[in-house]
N, C-alpha and C positions, 0 to 999 in steps of 0.2 A: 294709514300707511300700508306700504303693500311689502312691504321687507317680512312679515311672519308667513305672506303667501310665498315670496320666494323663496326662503326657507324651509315651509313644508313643500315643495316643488322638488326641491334641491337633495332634499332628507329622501324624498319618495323615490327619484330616481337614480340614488349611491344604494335604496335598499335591493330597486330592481337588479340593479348592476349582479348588486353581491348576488341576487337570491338566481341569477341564470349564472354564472361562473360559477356556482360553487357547485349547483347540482349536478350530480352524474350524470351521463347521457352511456346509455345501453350502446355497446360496440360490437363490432363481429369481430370473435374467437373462430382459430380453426386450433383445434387441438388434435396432432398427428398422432396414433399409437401404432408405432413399432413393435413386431411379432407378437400381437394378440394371439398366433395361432387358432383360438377357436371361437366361432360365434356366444360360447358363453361368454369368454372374455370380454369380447365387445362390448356385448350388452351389458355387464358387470359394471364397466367404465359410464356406459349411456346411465343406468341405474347412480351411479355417483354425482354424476353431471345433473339429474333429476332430481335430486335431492337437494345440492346445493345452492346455497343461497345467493338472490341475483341472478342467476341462470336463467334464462328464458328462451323460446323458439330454437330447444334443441334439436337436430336433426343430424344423420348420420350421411355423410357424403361422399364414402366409401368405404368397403372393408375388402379386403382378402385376406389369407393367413399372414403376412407378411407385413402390411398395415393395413389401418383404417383410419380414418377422420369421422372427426364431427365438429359441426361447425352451428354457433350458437349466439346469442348474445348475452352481456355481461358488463356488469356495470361495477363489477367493484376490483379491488387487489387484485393481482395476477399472484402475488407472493400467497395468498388465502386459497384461487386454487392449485399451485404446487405443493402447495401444504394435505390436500385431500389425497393426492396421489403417492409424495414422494415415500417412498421407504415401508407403503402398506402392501398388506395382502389385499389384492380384490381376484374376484372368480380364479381362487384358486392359484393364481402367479403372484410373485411380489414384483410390483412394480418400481420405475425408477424415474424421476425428471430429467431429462438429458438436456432439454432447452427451453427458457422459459422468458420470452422478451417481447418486448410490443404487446402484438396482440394475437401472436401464437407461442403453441406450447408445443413441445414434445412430449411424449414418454415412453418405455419401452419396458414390455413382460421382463423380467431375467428366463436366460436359458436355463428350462430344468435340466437337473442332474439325470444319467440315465440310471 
């Protein structure tokens, strides 16, 4: 009988199905940071992005004091990286998430005090 072949057929191509839907696919991030002010900052944020998990091919695609980008891929939560940035200290500023949807993010140094 050919009914346990079409069966395992049937079985083998609901596993493929599942096993490509379900697996992440690495996407491009541009995460903007508003008033870095100084190349330590910058880097401070690239150093976080370095670290964190799923990140991969980061590279930095603009800075001046004013902002900077970097732009990267990532395959998991966007809520996992707002969570790295929001409400920490990194190089010396405490940073804030100001936007964080699709597949970019914002952030922004707070103004020091004079």
């Amino acid at each position: 009988s050919k009914e346990p072949v079409r069966s395992a057929a049937l079985a083998w191509r609901i596993a493929a199905a599942v096993a490509i839907l379900s697996s992440a696919r690495a996407e491009d991030i541009r995460l903007t940071v508003e008033e870095p002010g100084t190349r330590m900052r910058m880097d401070a944020v690239g150093s976080v992005l370095r670290q964190a998990t799923h990140v991969s091919g980061l590279r930095e695609a603009a800075f001046q004091p004013g902002r900077g980008v970097y732009v990267f891929q990532y395959d998991g939560p966007m809520a996992y990286l707002a969570d790295l940035f929001d409400g920490r200290d990194i190089g010396g500023g405490r940073v804030n998430v100001l936007h964080c949807y699709g597949k970019e993010m914002r952030i922004a140094f707070e103004a020091t005090q004079p």
